[in-house]
C-alpha positions in Angstrom: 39.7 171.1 98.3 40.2 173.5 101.2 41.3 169.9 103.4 43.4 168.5 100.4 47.1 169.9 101.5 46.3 168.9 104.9 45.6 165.3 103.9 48.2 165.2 101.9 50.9 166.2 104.7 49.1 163.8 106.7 49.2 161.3 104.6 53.4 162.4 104.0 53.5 162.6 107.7 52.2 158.8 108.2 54.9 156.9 105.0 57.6 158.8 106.9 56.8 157.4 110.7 56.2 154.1 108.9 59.3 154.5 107.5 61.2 155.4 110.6 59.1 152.5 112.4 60.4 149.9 109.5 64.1 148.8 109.0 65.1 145.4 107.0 67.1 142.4 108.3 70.1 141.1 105.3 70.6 137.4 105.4 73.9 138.9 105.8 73.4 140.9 108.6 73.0 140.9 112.8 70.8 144.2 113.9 70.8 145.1 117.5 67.5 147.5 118.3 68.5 150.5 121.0 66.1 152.5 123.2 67.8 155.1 124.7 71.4 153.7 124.3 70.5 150.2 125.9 70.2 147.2 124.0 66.7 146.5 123.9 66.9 143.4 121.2 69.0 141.5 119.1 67.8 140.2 115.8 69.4 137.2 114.3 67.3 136.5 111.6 66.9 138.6 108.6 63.4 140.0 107.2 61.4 143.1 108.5 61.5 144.4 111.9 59.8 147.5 113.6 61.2 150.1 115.8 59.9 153.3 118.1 61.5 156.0 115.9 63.1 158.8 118.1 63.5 156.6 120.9 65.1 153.8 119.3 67.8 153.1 116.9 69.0 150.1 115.3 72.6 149.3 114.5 73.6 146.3 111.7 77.0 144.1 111.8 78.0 141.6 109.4 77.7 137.7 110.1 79.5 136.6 107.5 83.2 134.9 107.2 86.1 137.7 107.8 89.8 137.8 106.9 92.3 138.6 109.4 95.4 138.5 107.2 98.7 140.3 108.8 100.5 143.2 106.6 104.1 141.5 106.8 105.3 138.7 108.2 106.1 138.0 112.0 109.7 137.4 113.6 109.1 134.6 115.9 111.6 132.4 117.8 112.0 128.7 117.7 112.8 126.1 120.6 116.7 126.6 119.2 116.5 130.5 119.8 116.7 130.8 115.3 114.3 133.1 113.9 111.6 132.6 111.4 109.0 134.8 109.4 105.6 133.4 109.7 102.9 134.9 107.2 99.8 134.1 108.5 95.5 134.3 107.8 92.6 134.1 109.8 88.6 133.2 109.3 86.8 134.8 111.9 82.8 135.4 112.5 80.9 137.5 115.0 78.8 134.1 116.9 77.0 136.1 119.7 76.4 140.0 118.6 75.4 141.2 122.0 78.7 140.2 123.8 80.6 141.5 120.5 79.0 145.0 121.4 79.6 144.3 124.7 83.2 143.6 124.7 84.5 145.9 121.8 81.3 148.1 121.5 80.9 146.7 118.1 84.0 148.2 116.7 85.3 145.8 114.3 89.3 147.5 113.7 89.6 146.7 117.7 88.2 142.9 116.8 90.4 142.5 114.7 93.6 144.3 117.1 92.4 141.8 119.9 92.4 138.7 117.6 95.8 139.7 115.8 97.2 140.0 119.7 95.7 136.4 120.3 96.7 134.7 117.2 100.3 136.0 117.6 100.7 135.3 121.0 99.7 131.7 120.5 101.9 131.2 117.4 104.8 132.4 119.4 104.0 129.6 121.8 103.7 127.0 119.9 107.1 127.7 118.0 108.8 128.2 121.0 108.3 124.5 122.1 109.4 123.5 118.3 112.4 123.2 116.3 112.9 124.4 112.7 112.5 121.3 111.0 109.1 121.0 113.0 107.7 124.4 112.1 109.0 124.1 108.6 108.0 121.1 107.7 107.3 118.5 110.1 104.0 119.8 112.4 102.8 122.5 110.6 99.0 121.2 110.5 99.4 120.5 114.7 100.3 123.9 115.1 97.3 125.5 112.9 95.1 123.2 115.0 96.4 124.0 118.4 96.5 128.2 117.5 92.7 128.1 116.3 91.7 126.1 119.4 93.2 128.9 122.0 92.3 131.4 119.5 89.0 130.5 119.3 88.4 130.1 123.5 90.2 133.3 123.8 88.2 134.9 121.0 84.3 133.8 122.4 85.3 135.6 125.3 84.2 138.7 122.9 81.3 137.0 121.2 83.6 136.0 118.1 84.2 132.7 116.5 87.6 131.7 115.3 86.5 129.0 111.8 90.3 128.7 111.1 94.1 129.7 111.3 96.8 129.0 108.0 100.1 129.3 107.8 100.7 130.8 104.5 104.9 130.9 104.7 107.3 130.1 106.9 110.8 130.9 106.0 114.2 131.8 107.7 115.7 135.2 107.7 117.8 135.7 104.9 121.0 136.1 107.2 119.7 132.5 108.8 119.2 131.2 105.4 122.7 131.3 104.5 124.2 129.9 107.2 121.5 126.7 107.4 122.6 126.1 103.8 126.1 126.2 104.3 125.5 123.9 107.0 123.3 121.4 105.2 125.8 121.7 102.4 128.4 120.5 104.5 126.0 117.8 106.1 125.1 116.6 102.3 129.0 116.3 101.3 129.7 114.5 104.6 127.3 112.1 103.9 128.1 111.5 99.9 131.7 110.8 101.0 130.5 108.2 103.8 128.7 106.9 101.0 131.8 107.0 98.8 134.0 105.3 101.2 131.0 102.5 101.7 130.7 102.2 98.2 134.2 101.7 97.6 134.9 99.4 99.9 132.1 96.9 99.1 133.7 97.7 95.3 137.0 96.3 96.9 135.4 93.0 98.7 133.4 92.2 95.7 136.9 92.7 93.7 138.4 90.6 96.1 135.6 87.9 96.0 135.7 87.5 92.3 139.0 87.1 92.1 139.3 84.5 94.6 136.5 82.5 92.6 138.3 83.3 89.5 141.3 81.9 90.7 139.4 78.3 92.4 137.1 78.1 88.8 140.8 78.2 86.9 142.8 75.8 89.6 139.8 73.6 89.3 139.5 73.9 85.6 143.4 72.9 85.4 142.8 69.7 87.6 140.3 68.5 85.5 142.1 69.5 81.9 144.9 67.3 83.7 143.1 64.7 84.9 141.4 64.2 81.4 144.3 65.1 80.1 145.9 62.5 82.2 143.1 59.7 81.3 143.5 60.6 77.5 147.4 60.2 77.6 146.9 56.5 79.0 144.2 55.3 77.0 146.5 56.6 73.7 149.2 54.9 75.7 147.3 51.7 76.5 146.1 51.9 72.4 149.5 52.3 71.4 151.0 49.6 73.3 148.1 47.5 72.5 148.8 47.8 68.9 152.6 47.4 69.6 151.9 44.4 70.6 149.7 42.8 67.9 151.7 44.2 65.4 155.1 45.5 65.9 156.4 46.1 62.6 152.8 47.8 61.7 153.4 50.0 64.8 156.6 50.7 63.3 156.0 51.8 60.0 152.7 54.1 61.6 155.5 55.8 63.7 157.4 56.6 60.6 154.8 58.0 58.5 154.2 60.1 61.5 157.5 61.7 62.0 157.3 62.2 57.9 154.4 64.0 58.4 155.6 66.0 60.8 159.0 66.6 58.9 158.1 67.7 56.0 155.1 69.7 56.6 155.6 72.2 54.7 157.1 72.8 50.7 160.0 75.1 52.0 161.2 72.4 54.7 164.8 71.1 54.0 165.9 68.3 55.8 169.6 66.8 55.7 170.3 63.1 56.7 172.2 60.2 55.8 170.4 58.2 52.8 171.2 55.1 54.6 170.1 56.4 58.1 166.9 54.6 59.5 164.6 57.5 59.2 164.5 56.8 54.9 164.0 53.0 55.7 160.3 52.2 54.6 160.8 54.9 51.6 164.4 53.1 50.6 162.8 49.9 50.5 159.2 48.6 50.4 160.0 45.3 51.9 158.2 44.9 55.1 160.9 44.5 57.8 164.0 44.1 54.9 166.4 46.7 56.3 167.3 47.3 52.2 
């Protein structure tokens, strides 16, 4: 009983140097063992490690994916000297821990300054070699691909990988804004009315055209009502004097009933003539050819 609180402060004594001696590994984690403010091992892979307690010290950074994402957008200049906000993002990872301690002495808010300074000075490279169009619009994925590959060689130089670079926005100034608009405005009505004047004028040939076919179909529609016309007329002709011929007194009378038709038409016609004048010959007198 007399050895019992020494065994137990013993026993105390050994859980806390085994506890000082142990430290755990996350599968999130990089741990970098120091004797004496050397690095004495790196430890990549997570579980349980051991340690000298007083003499060394362990210090733990994280492996996984990190945001780089700026405040407010950045003024840069385009190959046309016009400005343009870029809003930008970038995935970054520690890849070899010792040199990250080396080169920043693990202090991730100067990471992060040196890889903002990077990233920004690349951007403002590449759109100073392109127009507006181009960074609007037109190479927007070459210029995330060309930034993240001199990013990413500048950024190993401190033990940290660059995984990617996006271009969230890119817009004009708002005092740029206004004047591209105008200026496409214009550009937009100079084309409709180029398009206008085309349109109107291929209006005014295909006017012209049709009426110049109009006028051939009718010219050669009137020939051929003529010449049928023409045919008809001599065949009634050739009939007529045909039947002249055979009969002439037949021929006569048919000519009369015709121009009694014709006369009297209608009930309100009122014709005056002689009674003995040739026109009432066959109604005067039924004798074929009599005169009385």
């Amino acid at each position: 009983m007399q050895r019992l609180p020494f065994l137990l402060a013993l026993i105390f004594a050994v859980f806390m140097t085994a506890g000082a001696m142990l430290f755990t590994v996350d599968q999130r984690q990089y741990a970098i063992v120091f004797q004496l403010g050397e690095i004495k091992e790196v430890i990549k892979e997570p579980g349980l490690s051991f340690k000298w307690p007083m003499i060394q010290n362990v210090r733990f950074f994280d492996r996984r994916i990190l945001t780089l994402d700026s405040v407010e957008p950045e003024r840069f200049l385009t190959a046309e000297k016009k400005p343009v906000l870029v809003d930008s993002f970038v995935k970054w990872r520690i890849a070899d821990v010792q040199q990250y301690y080396i080169s920043v002495g693990g202090d991730e808010m100067l990471a992060r300054t040196r890889l903002s300074q990077t990233v920004n000075s690349g951007l403002r490279e590449e759109f100073g070699r392109r127009t507006v169009h181009d960074v609007v619009s037109g190479e927007r994925d070459k210029i995330m691909a060309d930034v993240q590959k001199k990013a990413d060689a500048d950024a190993r130089a401190i033990g940290i990988e660059i995984v990617d670079v996006r271009l969230k926005r890119v817009d004009l100034p708002p005092e740029v804004s206004e004047s591209v608009y105008r200026r496409m405005e214009t550009e937009r009505k100079r084309v409709a009315n180029e398009l206008r004047s085309q349109g109107a004028a291929e209006a005014e040939k295909i006017r012209a055209d049709a009426d110049k076919q109009r006028e051939v179909i009718v010219a050669e529609a009137y020939r051929d009502a003529q010449k049928v016309k023409g045919e008809g007329d001599a065949k009634a002709a050739a009939t007529y004097g045909r039947a002249f011929g055979e009969n002439a007194e037949f021929y006569a009378f048919y000519r009369s009933l015709e121009a009694y038709r014709q006369s009297f038409s209608s009930k309100n016609d009122l014709l005056v003539v002689d009674p003995s004048a040739d026109f009432f010959k066959y109604l005067r007198n039924g004798t074929k050819g009599s005169g009385k």
